[in-house]
N, C-alpha and C positions, 0 to 999 in steps of 0.2 A: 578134042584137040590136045597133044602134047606143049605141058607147060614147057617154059622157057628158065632159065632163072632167074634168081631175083637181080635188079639193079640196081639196086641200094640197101645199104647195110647202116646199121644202129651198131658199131663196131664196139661199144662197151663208153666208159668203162663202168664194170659193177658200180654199184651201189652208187650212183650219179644222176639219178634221174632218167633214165632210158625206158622204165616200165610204163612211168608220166607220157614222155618225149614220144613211144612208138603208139598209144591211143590217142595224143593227139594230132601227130602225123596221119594216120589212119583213118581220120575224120576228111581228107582233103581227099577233092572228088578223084583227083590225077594221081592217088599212092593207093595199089591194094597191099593191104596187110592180114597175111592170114591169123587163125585164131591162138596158133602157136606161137609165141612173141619166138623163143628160143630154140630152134630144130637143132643147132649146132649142127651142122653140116660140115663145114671146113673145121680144119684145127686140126689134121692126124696126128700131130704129135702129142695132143691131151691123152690122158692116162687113163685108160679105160677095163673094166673087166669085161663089158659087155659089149654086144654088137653093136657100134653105129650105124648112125640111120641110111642106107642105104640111098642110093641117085635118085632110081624110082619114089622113092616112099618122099624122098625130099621134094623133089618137082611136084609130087601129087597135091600140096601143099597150096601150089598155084595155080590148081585147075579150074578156079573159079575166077581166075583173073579175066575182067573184061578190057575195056581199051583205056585204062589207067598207063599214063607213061612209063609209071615205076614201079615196082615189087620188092615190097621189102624182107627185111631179113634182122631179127634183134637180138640176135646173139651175141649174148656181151665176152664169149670165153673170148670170142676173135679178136680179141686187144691184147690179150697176153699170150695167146696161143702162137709162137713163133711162126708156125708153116701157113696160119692162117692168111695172111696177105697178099703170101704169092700163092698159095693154092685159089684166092676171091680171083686175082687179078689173071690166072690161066684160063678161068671160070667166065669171067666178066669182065675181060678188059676195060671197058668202058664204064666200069659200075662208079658208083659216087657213094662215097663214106661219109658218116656222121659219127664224132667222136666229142663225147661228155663227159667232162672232168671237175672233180671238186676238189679242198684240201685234201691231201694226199691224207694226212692221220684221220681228218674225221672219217673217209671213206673206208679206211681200213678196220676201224672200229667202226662200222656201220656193216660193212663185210662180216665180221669176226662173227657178230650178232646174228645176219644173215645167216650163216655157216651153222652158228647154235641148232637154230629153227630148224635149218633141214636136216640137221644131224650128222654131217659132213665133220664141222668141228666136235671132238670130244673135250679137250680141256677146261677148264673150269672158268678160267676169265683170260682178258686180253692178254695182258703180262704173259703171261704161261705159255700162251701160243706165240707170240712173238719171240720169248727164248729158243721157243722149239722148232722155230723155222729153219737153221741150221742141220740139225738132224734130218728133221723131213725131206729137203731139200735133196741132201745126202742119198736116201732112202725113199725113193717116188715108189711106191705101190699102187697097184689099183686099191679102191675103197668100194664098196658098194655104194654106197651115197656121194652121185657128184665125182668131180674128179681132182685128185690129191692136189693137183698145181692150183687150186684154189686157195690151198692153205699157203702159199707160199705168197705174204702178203707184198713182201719187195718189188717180186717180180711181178704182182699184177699190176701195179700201184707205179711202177717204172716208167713212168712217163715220157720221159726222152726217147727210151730205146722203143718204147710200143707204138708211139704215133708217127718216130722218124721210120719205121719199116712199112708203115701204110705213106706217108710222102714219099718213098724209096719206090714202091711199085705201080702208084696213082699221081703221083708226082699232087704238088700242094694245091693245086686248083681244083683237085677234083677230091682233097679232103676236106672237110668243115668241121671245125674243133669249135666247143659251145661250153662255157661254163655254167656247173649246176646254181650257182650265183645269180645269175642274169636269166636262167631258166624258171627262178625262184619269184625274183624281184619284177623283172617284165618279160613274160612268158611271150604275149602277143607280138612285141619286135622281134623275140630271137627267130619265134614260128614264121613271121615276116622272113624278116634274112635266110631261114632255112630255103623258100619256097622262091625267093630270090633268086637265090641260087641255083637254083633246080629249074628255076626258069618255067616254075607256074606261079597259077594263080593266086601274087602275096595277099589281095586285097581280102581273101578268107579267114585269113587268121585273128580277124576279130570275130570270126563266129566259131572258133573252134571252144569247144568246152575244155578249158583246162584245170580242171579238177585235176587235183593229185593220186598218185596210186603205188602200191609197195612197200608203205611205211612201216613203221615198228612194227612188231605184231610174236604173236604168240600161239603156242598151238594148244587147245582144249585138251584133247589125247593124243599122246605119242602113238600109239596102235595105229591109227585111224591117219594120222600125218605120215606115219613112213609108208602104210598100204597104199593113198595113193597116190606120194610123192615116187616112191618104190614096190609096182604091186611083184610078186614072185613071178618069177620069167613064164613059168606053163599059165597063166591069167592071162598074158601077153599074145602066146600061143593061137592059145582057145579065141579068146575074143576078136582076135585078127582077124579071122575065117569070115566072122559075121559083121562085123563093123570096119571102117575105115577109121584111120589114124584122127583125124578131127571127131568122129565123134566120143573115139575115146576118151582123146584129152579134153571132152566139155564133163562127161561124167569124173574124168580124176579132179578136174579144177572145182568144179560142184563142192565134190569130197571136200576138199583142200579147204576152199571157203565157207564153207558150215564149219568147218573145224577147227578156224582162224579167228581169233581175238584179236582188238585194236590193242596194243602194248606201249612203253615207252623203252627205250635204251639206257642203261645207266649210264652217267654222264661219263667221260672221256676222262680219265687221271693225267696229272697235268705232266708226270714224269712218265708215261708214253706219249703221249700228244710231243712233247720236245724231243724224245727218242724217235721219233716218225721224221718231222721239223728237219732235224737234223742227218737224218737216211736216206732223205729227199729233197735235200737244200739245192742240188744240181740241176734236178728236175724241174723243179719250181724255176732257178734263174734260168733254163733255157727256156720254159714255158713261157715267161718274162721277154725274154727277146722271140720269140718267135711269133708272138702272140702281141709284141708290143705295146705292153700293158703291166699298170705298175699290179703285184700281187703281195705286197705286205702284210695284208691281213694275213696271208697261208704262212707268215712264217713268226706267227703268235698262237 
């Protein structure tokens, strides 16, 4: 049977607890979630050297879908990816978004670090790449690792403009905005409210395991971390012939997690952290009113 697409999307933002957020969504009888949190399907305007994943190979993703209401999708680029929106909403009209936001600095230093790991970011520490966002910006290349508008922490991190263009095409009933805050603190209400909304079954969300996932971390071999975060495109080729796309990404995640150390982040300098505060004070007060919620702490 030809999959459908998915009807609900995990629309970002990085580094906000979305990796947490889509296994335990994934646990509820009524959402299949395939083993790929991230296909990045939508988003043509992202900065690419290499092929994107194709219709077909995207769908096949959902061929195990049985009579689950919803089918998700956790791709977090689709929060800053400009086309992503209306390309979901041409796609899935009807689709329903989940969007997870924390302090705008710590996410971006939490990103920066992310970015380290996969080799994406080359600079040496935060500061560096924050000066150097201007340039890059300037000069969007493809990268091998990841796609460049990653680095551009402003614009991922742009909160007003990235959530008003998913209210723009779903209009705000059929967005649900969740801070990593209250994901933190009382997981089982928000998973409540999520499934509220969604109009299944809230009364599960005290059986969902909400263990955490996608923390600090570190990689034992660089060799070993870019081969199977980035294996060379003829491995891609060849192995295609013989496996399908899920089972390849069990053996590159295998890779990936043998080769993954639990890590800690160096703590956040307090003269970025106010540089952030401050690049994002607009964001935050609309978040404030639209969210009608006081957010002080985001701006300490």
């Amino acid at each position: 049977m030809r999959a459908n697409f998915p009807n609900l999307f995990l629309a970002g933002a990085p580094k906000c607890g979305t990796t947490s957020l889509y296994d335990w969504l994934a646990q509820h009888p009524d959402i299949f979630a395939p083993i790929i949190k991230e296909p990045i399907y939508f988003g043509s305007d992202l900065t690419s050297q290499f092929e994107r994943r194709s219709k077909e190979n995207y769908l096949s993703l959902y061929n195990s879908r049985g009579k689950e209401r919803f089918a998700l999708d956790g791709s977090t680029h689709y929060f800053y990816a400009q086309k992503a929106p209306a390309e979901i909403a041409s796609a899935v009209p009807d689709a329903r978004v989940i969007i997870a936001l924390r302090h705008p600095a710590e996410a971006a230093h939490s990103m920066f670090h992310q970015l380290c790991f996969n080799g994406t970011e080359t600079l040496p520490d935060f500061a560096a790449s924050l000066d150097a966002e201007a340039d890059r910006a300037a000069n969007v290349e493809p990268v091998r690792k990841g796609f460049p508008e990653n680095l551009l922490y402003s614009r991922v991190y742009a909160y007003r403009a990235n959530v008003t263009r998913y209210f723009e095409q779903f209009g705000p009933a059929r967005v649900k905005v969740i801070l990593l805050d209250d994901l933190k603190a009382k997981p089982e209400m928000v998973l409540a409210e999520i499934f509220e909304w969604l109009e299944i079954d809230a009364s599960l969300a005290t059986s969902i395991n909400t263990s955490a996932s996608n923390g600090a971390k570190k990689q034992r071999s660089k060799i070993i971390g870019d081969f199977a975060a980035y294996p060379p495109a003829w491995i891609g080729k060849v192995t295609s012939q013989f496996f399908n796309a899920e089972t390849r990404y069990k053996v590159r995640r295998f890779l990936r997690n043998m080769n993954t150390a639990p890590s800690s982040n160096p703590p956040l300098q307090s003269e970025e952290r106010q540089r952030l505060i401050a690049r994002h004070s607009e964001d935050i007060s609309w978040l404030e009113e639209t969210l009608e919620r006081d957010l002080g702490a985001w701006r300490q």
